[in-house]
N, C-alpha and C positions, 0 to 999 in steps of 0.2 A: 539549502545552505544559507539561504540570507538569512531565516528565523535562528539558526545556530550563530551566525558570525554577530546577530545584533544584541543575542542571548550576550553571547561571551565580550561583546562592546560593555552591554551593561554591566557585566560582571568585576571587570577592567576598573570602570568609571568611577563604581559606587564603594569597591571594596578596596582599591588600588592593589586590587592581586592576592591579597593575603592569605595565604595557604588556608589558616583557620576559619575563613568568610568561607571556602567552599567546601564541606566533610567530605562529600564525596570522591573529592581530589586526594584529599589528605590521605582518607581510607584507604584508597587505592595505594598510595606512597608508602602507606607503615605495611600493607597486606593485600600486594597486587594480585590481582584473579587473571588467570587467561584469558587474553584476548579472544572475542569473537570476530566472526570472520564479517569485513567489513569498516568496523572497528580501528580508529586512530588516536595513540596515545598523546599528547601536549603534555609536554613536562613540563614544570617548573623546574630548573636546575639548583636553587636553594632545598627544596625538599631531599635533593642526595643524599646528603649526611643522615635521614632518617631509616634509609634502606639496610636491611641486614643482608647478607650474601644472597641470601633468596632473591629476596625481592628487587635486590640491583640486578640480579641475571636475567627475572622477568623483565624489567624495564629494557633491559638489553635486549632482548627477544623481539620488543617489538617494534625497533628500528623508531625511538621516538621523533615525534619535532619540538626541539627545545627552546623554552622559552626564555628568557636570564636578564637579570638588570646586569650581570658582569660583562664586562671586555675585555678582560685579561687574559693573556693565553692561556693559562692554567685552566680556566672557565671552557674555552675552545676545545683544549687537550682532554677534560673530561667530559662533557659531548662528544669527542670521536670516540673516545672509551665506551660512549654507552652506546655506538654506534648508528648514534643520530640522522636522521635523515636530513634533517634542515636545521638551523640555527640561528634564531633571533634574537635581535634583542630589544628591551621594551625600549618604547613604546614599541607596538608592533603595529606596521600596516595592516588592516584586517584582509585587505584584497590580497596583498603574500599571505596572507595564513593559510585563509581559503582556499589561496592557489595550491600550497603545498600541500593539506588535507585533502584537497581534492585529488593530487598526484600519489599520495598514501593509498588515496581508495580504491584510485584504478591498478595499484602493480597488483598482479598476481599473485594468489596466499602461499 
């Protein structure tokens, strides 16, 4: 878990989030694949607007943890829509992130 949370520090750090800095985030967001079991999704909540019905139902599927520079309700209100498990917003503590990936990994599939 610390090799992942220091991965996703640097990530944070160097790119300042930018959907396009990470393809495989992105990929995921225009043409999500079923989750493996295991497996926890971290949303950016700016990539929404990319989803087509499909692939907002995926995201929905897999009880994200979102991530958002917004704080507005509306931002909150579609997080619970996508049935989010947790709800951050940046900067994010990496020790809450962890915490809540790590609470993602242990529920039950």
């Amino acid at each position: 878990m610390r090799a992942i949370c220091a991965e996703l520090y640097w990530w944070l750090t160097t790119t300042r989030g930018s959907p396009t800095s990470l393809p495989a985030a992105w990929d995921f967001a225009v043409a999500p694949r079923a989750m493996r079991a295991g497996e926890v999704l971290v949303f950016d909540l700016s990539l929404v607007g990319a989803l087509d019905a499909t692939a907002y139902e995926r995201v929905q599927a897999t009880r994200p943890i979102v991530v958002t520079g917004a704080t507005d309700p509306g931002s909150r209100a579609l997080a619970a829509n996508l049935d989010a498990s947790d709800y951050f917003v940046k900067p994010v503590e990496l020790e809450e992130l962890a915490a809540a990936i790590n609470r993602r990994m242990s529920e039950a599939p």
